[in-house]
Each structure stands twice: as C-alpha cells, then as structure tokens.
BALOBA-1460 file (C-alpha; in Angstrom, 3 decimals):
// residues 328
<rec num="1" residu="x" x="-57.440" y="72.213" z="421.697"/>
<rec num="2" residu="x" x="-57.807" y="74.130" z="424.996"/>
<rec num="3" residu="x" x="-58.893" y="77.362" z="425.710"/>
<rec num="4" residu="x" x="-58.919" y="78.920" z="422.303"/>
<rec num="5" residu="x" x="-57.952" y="82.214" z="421.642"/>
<rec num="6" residu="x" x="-61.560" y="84.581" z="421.149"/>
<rec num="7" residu="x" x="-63.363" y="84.629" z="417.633"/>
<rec num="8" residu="x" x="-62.613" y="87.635" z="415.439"/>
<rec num="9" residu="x" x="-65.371" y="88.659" z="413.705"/>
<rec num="10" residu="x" x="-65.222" y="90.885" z="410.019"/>
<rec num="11" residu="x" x="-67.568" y="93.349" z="408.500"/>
<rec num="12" residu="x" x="-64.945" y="93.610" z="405.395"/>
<rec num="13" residu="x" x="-62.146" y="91.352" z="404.127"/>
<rec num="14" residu="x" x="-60.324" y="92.607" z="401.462"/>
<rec num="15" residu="x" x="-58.646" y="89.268" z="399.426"/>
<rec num="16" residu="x" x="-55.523" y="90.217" z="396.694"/>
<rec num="17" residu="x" x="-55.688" y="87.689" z="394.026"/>
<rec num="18" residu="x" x="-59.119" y="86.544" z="394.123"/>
<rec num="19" residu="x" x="-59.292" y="85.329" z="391.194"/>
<rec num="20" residu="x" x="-56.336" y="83.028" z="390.970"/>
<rec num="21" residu="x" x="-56.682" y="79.289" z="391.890"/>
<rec num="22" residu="x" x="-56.985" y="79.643" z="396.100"/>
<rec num="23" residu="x" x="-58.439" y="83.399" z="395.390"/>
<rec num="24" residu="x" x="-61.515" y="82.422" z="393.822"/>
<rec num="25" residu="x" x="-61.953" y="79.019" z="396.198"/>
<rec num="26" residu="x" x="-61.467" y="80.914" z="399.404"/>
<rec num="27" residu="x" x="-64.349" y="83.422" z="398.182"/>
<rec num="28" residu="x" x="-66.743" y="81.242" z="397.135"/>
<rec num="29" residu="x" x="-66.186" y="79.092" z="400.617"/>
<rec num="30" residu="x" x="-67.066" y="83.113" z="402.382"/>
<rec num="31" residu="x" x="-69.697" y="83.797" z="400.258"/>
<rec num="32" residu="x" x="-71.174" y="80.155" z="400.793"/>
<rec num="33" residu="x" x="-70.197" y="79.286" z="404.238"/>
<rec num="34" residu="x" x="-70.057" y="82.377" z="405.940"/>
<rec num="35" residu="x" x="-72.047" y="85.813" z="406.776"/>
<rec num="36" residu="x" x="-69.502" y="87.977" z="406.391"/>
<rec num="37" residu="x" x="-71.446" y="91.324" z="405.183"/>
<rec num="38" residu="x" x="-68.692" y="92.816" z="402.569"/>
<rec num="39" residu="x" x="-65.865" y="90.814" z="400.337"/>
<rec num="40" residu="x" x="-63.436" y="92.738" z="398.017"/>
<rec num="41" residu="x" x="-61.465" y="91.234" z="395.586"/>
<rec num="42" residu="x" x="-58.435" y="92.999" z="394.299"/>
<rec num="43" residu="x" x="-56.954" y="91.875" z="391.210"/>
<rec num="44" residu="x" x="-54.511" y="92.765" z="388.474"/>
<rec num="45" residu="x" x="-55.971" y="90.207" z="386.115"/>
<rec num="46" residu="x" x="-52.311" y="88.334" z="385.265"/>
<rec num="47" residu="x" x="-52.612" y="85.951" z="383.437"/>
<rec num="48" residu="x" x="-53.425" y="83.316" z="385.928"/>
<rec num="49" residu="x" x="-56.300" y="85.554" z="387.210"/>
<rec num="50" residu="x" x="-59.647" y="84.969" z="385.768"/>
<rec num="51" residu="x" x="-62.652" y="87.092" z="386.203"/>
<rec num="52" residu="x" x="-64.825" y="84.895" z="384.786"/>
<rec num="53" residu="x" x="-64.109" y="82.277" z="387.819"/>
<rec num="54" residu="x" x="-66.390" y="84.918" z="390.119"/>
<rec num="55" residu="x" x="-68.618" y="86.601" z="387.307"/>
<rec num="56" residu="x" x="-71.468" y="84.697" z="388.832"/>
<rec num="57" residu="x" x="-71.025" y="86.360" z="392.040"/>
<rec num="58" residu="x" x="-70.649" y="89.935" z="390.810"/>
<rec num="59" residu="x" x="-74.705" y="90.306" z="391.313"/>
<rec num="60" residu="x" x="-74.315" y="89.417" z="394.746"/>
<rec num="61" residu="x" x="-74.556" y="92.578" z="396.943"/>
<rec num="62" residu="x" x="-71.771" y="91.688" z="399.545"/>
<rec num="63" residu="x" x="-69.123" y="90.284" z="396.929"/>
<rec num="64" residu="x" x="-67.073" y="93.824" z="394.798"/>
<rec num="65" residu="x" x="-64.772" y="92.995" z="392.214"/>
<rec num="66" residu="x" x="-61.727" y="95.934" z="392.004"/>
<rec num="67" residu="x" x="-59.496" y="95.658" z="388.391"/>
<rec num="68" residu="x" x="-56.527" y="96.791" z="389.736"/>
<rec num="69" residu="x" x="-52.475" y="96.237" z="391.145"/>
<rec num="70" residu="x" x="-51.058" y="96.037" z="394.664"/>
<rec num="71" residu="x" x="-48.308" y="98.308" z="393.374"/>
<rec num="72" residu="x" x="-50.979" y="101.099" z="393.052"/>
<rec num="73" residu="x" x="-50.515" y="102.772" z="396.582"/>
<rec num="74" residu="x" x="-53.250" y="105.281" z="396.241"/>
<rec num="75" residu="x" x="-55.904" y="102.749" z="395.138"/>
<rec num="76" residu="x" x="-54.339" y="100.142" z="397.904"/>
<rec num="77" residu="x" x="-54.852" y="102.357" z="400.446"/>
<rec num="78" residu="x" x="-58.286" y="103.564" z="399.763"/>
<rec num="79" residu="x" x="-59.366" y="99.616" z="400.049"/>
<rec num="80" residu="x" x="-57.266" y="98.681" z="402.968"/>
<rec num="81" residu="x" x="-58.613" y="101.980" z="404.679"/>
<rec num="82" residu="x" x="-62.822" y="100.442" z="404.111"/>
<rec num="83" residu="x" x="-61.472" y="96.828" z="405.095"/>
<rec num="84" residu="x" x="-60.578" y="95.278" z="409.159"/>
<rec num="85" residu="x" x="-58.925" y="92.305" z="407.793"/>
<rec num="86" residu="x" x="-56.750" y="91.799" z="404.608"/>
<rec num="87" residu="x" x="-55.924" y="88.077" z="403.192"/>
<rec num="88" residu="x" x="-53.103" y="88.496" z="400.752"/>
<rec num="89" residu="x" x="-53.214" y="85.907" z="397.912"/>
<rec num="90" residu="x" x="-51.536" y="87.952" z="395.081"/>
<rec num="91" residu="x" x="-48.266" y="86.345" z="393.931"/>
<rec num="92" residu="x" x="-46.653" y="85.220" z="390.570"/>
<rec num="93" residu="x" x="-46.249" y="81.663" z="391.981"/>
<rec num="94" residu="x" x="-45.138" y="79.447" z="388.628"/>
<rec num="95" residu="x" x="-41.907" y="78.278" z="389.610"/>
<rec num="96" residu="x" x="-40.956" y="77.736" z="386.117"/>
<rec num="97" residu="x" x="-41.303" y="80.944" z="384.723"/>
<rec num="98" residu="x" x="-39.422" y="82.310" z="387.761"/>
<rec num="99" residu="x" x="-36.086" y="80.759" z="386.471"/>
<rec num="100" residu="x" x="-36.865" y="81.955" z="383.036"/>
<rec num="101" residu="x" x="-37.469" y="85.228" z="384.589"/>
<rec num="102" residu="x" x="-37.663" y="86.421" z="387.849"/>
<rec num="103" residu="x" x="-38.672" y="90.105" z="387.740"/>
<rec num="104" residu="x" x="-42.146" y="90.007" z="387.809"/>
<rec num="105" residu="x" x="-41.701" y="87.949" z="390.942"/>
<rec num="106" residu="x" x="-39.778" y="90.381" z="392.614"/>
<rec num="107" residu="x" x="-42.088" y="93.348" z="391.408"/>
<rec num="108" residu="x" x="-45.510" y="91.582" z="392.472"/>
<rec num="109" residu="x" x="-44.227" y="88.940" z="395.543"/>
<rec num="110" residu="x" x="-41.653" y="91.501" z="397.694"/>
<rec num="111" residu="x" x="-42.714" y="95.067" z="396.370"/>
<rec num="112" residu="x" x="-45.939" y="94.051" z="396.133"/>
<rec num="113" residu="x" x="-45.799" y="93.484" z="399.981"/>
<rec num="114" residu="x" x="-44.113" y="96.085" z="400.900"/>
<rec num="115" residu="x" x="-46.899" y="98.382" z="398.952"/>
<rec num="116" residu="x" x="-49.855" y="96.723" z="401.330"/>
<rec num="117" residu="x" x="-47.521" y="96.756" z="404.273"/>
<rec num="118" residu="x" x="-46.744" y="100.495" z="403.727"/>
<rec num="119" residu="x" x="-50.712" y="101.166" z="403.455"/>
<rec num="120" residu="x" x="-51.486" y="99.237" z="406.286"/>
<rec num="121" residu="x" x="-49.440" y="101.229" z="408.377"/>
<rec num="122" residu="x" x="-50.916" y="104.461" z="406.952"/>
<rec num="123" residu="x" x="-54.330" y="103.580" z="407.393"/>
<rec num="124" residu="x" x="-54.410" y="101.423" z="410.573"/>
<rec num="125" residu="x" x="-52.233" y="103.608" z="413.485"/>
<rec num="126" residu="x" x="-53.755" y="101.600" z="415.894"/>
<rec num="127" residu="x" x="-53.180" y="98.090" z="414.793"/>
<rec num="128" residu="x" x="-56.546" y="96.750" z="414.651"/>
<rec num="129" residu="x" x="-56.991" y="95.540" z="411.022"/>
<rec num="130" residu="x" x="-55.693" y="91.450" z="410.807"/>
<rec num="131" residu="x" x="-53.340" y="90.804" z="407.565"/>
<rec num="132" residu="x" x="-53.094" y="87.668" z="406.543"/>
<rec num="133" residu="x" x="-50.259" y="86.720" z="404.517"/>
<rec num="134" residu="x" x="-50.244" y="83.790" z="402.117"/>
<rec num="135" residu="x" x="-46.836" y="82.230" z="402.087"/>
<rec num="136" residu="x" x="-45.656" y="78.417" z="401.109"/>
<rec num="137" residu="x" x="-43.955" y="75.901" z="402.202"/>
<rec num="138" residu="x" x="-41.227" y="76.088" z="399.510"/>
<rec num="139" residu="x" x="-39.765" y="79.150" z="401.436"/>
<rec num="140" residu="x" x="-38.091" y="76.233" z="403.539"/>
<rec num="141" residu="x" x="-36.231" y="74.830" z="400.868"/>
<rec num="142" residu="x" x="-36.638" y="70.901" z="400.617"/>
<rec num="143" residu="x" x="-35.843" y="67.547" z="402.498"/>
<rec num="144" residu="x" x="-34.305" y="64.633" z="401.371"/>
<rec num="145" residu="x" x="-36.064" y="61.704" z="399.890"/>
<rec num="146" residu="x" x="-34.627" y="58.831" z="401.853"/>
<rec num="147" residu="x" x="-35.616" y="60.753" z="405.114"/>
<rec num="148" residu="x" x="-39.784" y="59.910" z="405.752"/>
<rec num="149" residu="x" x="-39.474" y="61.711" z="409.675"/>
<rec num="150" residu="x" x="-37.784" y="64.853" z="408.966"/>
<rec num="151" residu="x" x="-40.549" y="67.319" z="408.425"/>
<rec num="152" residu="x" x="-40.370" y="71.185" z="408.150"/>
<rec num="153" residu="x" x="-42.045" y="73.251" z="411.552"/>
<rec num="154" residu="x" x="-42.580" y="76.658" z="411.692"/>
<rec num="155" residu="x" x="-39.059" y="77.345" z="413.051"/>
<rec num="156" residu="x" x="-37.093" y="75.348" z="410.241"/>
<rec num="157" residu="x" x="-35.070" y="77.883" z="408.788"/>
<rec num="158" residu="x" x="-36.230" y="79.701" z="405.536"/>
<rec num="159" residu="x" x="-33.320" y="78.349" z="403.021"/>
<rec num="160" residu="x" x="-35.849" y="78.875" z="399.356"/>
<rec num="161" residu="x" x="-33.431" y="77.215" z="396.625"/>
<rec num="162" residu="x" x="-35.863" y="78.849" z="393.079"/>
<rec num="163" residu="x" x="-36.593" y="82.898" z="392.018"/>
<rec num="164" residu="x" x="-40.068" y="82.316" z="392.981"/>
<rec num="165" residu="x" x="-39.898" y="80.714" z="396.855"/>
<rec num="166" residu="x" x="-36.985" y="83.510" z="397.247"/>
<rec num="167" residu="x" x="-39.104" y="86.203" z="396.865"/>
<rec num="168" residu="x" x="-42.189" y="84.227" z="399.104"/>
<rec num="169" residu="x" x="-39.551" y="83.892" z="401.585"/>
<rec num="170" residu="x" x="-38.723" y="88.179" z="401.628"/>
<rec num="171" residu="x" x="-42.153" y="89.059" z="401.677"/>
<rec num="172" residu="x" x="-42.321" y="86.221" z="404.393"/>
<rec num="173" residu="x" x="-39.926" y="88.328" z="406.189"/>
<rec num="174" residu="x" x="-41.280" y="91.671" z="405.819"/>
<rec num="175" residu="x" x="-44.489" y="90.254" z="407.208"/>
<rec num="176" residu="x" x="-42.783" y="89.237" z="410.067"/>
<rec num="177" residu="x" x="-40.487" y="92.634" z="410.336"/>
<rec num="178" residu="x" x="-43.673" y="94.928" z="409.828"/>
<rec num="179" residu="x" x="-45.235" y="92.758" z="413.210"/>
<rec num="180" residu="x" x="-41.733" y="93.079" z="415.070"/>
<rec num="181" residu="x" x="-41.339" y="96.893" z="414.156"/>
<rec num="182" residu="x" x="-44.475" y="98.522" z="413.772"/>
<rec num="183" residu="x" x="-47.090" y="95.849" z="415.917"/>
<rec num="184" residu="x" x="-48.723" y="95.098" z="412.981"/>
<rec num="185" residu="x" x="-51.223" y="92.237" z="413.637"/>
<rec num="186" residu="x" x="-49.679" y="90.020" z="410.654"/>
<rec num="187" residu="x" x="-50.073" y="86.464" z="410.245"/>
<rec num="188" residu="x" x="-48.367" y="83.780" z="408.106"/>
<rec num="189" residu="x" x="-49.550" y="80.615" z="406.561"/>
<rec num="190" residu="x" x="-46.890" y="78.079" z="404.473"/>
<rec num="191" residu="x" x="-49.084" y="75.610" z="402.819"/>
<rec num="192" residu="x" x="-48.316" y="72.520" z="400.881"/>
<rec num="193" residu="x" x="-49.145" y="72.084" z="397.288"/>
<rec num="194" residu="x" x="-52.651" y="72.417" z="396.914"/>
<rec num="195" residu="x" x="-55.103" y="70.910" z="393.864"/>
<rec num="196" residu="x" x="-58.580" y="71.509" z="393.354"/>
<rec num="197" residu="x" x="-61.288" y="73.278" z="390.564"/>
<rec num="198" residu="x" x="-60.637" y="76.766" z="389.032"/>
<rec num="199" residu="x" x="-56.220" y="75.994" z="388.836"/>
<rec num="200" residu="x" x="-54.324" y="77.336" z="386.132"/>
<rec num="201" residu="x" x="-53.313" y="74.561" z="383.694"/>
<rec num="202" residu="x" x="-49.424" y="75.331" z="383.895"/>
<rec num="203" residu="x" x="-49.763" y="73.458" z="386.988"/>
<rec num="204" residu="x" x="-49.197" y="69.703" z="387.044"/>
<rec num="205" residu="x" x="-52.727" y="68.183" z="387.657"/>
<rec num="206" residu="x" x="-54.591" y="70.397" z="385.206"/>
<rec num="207" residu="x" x="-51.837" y="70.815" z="382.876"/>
<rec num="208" residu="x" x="-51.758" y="66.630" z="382.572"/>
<rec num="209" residu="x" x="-55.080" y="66.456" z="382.312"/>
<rec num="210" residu="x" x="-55.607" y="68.846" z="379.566"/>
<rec num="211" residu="x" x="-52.722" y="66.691" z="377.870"/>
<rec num="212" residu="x" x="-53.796" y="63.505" z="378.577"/>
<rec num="213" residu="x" x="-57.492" y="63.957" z="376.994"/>
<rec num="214" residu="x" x="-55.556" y="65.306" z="373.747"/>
<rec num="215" residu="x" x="-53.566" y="62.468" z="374.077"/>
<rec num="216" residu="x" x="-50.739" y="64.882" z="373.880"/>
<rec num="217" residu="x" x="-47.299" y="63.908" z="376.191"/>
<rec num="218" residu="x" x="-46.962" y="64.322" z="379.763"/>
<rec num="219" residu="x" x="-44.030" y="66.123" z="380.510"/>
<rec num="220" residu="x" x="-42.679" y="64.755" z="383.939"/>
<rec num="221" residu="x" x="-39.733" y="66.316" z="384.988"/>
<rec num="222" residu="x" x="-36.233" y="63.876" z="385.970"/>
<rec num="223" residu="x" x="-37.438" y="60.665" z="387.266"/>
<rec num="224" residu="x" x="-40.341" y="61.355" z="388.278"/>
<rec num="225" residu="x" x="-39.213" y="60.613" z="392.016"/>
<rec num="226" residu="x" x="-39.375" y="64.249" z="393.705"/>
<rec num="227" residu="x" x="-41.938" y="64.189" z="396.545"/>
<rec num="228" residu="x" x="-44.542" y="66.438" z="397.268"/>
<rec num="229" residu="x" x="-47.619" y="67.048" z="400.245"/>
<rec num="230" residu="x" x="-50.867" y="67.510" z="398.397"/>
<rec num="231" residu="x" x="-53.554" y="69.345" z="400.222"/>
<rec num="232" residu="x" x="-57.034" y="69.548" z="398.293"/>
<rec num="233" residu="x" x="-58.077" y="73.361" z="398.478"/>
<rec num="234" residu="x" x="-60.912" y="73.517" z="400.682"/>
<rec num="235" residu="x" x="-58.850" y="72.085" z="403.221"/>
<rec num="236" residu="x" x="-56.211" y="74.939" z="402.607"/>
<rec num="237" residu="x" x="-59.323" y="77.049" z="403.041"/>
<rec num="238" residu="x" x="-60.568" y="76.051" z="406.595"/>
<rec num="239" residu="x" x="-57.003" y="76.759" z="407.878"/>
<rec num="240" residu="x" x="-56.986" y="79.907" z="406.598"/>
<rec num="241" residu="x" x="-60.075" y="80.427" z="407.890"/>
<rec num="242" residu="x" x="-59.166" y="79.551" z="411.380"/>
<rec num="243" residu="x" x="-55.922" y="81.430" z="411.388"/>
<rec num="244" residu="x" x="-57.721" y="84.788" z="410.166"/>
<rec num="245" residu="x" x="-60.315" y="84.061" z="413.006"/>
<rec num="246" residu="x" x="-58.666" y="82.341" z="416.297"/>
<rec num="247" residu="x" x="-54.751" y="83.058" z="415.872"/>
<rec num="248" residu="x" x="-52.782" y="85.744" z="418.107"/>
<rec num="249" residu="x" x="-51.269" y="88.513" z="415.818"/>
<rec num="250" residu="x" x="-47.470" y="87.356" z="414.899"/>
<rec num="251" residu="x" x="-48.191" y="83.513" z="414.248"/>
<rec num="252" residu="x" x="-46.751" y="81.487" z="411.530"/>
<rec num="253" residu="x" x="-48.583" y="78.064" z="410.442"/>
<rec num="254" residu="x" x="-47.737" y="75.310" z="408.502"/>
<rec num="255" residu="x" x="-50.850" y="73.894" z="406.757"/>
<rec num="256" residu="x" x="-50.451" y="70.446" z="405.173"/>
<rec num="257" residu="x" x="-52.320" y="67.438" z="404.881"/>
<rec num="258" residu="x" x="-49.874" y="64.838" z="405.363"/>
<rec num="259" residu="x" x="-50.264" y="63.425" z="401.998"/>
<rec num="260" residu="x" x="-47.042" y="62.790" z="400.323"/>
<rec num="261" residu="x" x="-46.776" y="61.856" z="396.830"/>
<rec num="262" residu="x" x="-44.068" y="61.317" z="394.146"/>
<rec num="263" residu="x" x="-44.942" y="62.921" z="391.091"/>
<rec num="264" residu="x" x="-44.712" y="59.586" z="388.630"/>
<rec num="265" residu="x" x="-47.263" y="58.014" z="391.333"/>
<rec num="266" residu="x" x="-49.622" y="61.209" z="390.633"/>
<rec num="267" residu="x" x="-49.094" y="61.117" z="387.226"/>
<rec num="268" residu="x" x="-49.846" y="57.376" z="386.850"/>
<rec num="269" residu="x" x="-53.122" y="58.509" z="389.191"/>
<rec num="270" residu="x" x="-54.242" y="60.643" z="386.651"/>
<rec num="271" residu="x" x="-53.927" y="58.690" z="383.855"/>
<rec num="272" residu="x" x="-55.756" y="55.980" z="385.248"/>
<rec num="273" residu="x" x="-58.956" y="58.040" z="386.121"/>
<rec num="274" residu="x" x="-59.539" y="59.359" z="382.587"/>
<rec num="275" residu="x" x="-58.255" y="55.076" z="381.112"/>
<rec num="276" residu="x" x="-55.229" y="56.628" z="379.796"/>
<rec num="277" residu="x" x="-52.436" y="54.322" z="379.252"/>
<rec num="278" residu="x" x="-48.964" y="55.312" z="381.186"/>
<rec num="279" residu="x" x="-47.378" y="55.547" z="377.336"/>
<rec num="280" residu="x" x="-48.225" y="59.328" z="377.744"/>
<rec num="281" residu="x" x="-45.790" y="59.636" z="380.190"/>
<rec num="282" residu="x" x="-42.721" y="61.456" z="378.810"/>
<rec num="283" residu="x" x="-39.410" y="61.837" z="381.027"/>
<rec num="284" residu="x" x="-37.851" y="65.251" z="380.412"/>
<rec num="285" residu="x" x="-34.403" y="67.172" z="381.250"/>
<rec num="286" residu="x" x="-35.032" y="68.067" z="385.262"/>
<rec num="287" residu="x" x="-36.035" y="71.439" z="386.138"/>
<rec num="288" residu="x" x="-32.958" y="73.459" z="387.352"/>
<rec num="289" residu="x" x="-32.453" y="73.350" z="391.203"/>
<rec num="290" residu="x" x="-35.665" y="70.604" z="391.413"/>
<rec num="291" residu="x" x="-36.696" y="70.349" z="394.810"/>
<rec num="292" residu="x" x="-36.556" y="66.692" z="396.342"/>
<rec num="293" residu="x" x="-39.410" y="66.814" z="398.842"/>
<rec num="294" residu="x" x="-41.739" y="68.567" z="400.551"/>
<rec num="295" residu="x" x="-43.451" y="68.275" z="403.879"/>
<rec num="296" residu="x" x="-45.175" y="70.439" z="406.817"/>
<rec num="297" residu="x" x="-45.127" y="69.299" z="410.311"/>
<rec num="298" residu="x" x="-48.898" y="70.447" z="411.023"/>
<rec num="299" residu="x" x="-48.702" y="69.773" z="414.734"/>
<rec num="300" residu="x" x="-48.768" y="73.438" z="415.838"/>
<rec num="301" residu="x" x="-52.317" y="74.488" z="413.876"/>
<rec num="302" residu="x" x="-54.033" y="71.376" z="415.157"/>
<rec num="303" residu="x" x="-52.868" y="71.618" z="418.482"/>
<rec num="304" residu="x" x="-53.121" y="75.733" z="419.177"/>
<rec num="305" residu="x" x="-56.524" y="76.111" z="416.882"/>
<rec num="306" residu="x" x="-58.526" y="72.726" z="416.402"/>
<rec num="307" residu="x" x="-57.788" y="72.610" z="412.894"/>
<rec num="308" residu="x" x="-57.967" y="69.366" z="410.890"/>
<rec num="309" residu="x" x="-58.119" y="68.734" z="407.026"/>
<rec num="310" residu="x" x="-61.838" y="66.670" z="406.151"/>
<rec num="311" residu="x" x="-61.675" y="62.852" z="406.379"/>
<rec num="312" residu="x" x="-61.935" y="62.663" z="402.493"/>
<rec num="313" residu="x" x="-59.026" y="60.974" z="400.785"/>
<rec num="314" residu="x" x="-56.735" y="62.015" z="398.869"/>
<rec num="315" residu="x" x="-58.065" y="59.499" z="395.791"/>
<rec num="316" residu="x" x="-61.584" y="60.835" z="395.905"/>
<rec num="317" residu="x" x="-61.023" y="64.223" z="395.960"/>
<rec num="318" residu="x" x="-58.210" y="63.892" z="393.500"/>
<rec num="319" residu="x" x="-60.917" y="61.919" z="390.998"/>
<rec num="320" residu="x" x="-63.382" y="64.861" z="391.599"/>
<rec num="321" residu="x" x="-60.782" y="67.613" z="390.779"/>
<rec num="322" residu="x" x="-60.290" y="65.813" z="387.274"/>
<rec num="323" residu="x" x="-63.785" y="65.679" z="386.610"/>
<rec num="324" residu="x" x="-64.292" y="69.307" z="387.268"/>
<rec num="325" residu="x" x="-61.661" y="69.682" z="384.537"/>
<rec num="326" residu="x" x="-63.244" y="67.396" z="382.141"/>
<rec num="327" residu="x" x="-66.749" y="69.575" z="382.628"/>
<rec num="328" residu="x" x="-65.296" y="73.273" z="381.390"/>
C-alpha cells in the first residue's frame, strides 16, 4: 500500500442490525478494539436479531441499544442526525425464505435503504457523515465450477439469480445512485460467506451442528458440489473497519478470504470435529436456482488500503466456531 488515503476518525457510529450475526461481532470488535466514544445499535429485533447477544454491553456507557425499524423515518432520522458515520447491517439475508417469500426482503433490503438514504440526505446537506453499506457477493450472481481463475471484481456486473441477492443488488444500486446524485459519501462492501460465534442456526455451519449433536440429518442440498469462499467474521470485520476509516467516498470492495469450499467437504469438516460419522449426511432436492460458486477477487482492498485477512486457517478457526456452538 502507498500513500493511504487520511484516517477518519468517529465520535458516533450508528450500526442497523446489530444484533444479527456480523451486527453483534462488528460491535463487540469497537467496543473491544477501539475508542470510539458513542455506538448505537438500531434494531427491529427479527427474528434473527438477538438482544441478548449484546445484553452484557448495555451497562457500558458508550454502547445504546434502540428497539426499533429502518422503515420508521422519524426515529431514523433523529439517530442518523446524532451519528457522523452509519454502517448498515440490517437485511433479511436467508436465501431460503426469500424464494418462499420475498416481501419482507423487498420491505427491509430496498425500502429499507431508501428510508436511511432519504434521512441521510435530510440530515447531512453537506455530505460529511460516511454510510457504509453492507452488500454481498451474491449480488454478482455465480461462476462456474470447472472454472478455478475466473473470480468476481468490483466491476463484474451485478446479475443476482435468488429474491434475496436481488434486492442486495437494488439497494446496492441506490447506494451507488444516492453517491452519483446527491454526493453522498456512500461506500459498498460485497463479502463472501462469512462463519463465526453469535450466527443464526438456519445457516449451514450452525444449523449442522445443532443437527449433528442431536444426531438428527444433515440436510445438504443437490450434490453437495456448489462452491463457496468462507471468510471467518473477524476478518469480515477488519475490512469493514478499514473501508469505514481509509476509503474515498464512492468505493465498492470485495472482501473475501480466498478460501473456497464445496459444501459436502464442509459438511464432512464438521462432522469430523464433533466424531460424527458422515451417515448424517442426507442429500436433498436442490434449492431452486442453486448458485454454483462463489468467489471475490480481493486484489483492489489489499492493494488501495493494506487490508489482509489474519494468518489463521481456515481449519482452526472453523474448529473454534463449533466449539462456541457446543458452549451455549
């Protein structure tokens, strides 16, 4: 890295969806690793958002937990008005549920947006408040599995083939708009799938860990062959730290770790860290529109702000994740 861009420095981040999985990582990373003087967490309380994942830090003087929905304008703009840097995180994100049903998607991911976008503008005329917005890397669509090179940059084109990564991808782009039309000092990050403590067990790792300790099936979709880039969370976290800090206003990063798995491999991973035997396993009828692969060329955040993931592999941190689950 040369000549990086100067340190921002915040007296009050306001974080939607703090208490969903990356929510409630990223702010006990700022409360532990950082001085930052005044966090508020904004949350609807879904059902993927737990309180109880922060209710330790609710006696802490510079941590403020607000019950309450991005759709509310009034209440959005009273907190985005206090704050000089927002880091979006609320989304329905279950992919699953967004073929079943996609309207909650389109009522939390787009207007949801558009609600903090509109208050932004209202309250910052001048620009000067950061907003971070917390995209993935299934707005891209997917790659091929028979293609290892091909990798998606920041200029791939957004082509999101599920409900869920369609409405990522429009909030994406009214992000982007809201910087192109109003100046708005936005920022995007697409990460890859991330794993770690505090994740809602619909989601693969926790949800085949839970089943594998009841000895219950684990429900692996197809063959088992679809690809994805894991990224542990803390990881996920440092990027996002160094975006909200170093990046110019209007930047889009990929954040990956270059780690990519197939999903029988992870499953057979799992099972052998809790001496399960692979009988568990149980193929199941493909999820509709199944993406193949998934993978982030990280190039651009390494090169433009020094970021790297920690040297920690992918095995170890993987074994301490399903630990953590088998302590709660």
């Amino acid at each position: 890295m040369t000549n990086p861009p100067t340190q921002h420095h915040f007296n009050h981040l306001l974080i939607t969806g703090g208490c969903g999985f990356i929510g409630t990582n990223f702010i006990r990373h700022l409360i532990n690793h950082t001085d930052i003087p005044h966090i508020t967490n904004l949350d609807a309380l879904t059902y993927a958002g737990n309180r109880q994942n922060l209710v330790d830090l609710e006696s802490n003087p510079r941590y403020t937990f607000v019950h309450g929905n991005i759709n509310d304008r009034p209440l959005v703009n009273k907190l985005i008005a206090s704050a000089d840097a927002i880091v979006h995180m609320a989304a329905e994100s279950h992919v699953d549920r967004s073929i079943i049903d996609a309207s909650p998607f389109t009522q939390t991911n787009i207007l949801g947006t558009q609600t903090l976008l509109d208050a932004l503008r209202e309250t910052d005329p001048k620009n000067n408040k950061r907003f971070l917005y917390i995209s993935t890397d299934e707005v891209y669509g997917h790659l091929p599995l028979n293609q290892p090179e091909l990798k998606f940059s920041e200029s791939s084109p957004l082509l999101p083939r599920s409900p869920y990564a369609a409405t990522k991808a429009a909030a994406d782009l009214l992000v982007q708009a809201h910087h192109h039309t109003y100046k708005a000092n936005t920022l995007i990050t697409r990460c890859s799938n991330n794993f770690g403590p505090y994740q809602y067990p619909e989601k693969i790792i926790p949800l085949f860990v839970h089943n594998a300790l009841q000895n219950k099936p684990l429900p692996l979709y197809g063959d088992g062959l679809n690809i994805r880039d894991w990224i542990y969370v803390d990881n996920h976290i440092t990027a996002l730290l160094a975006v909200l800090q170093y990046a110019p206003s209007g930047e889009i990063y990929n954040i990956g770790s270059n780690c990519e798995i197939a999903n029988i491999d992870l499953t057979q991973q799992i099972l052998y860290i809790l001496n399960k035997p692979n009988t568990l396993i149980e193929y199941v009828e493909d999820r509709p529109g199944h993406d193949l692969r998934y993978a982030v060329d990280v190039t651009k955040i390494k090169q433009q702000l020094g970021w790297h993931p920690h040297e920690s592999t992918f095995n170890k941190d993987l074994e301490f994740t399903v630990n953590w689950y088998l302590k709660i």
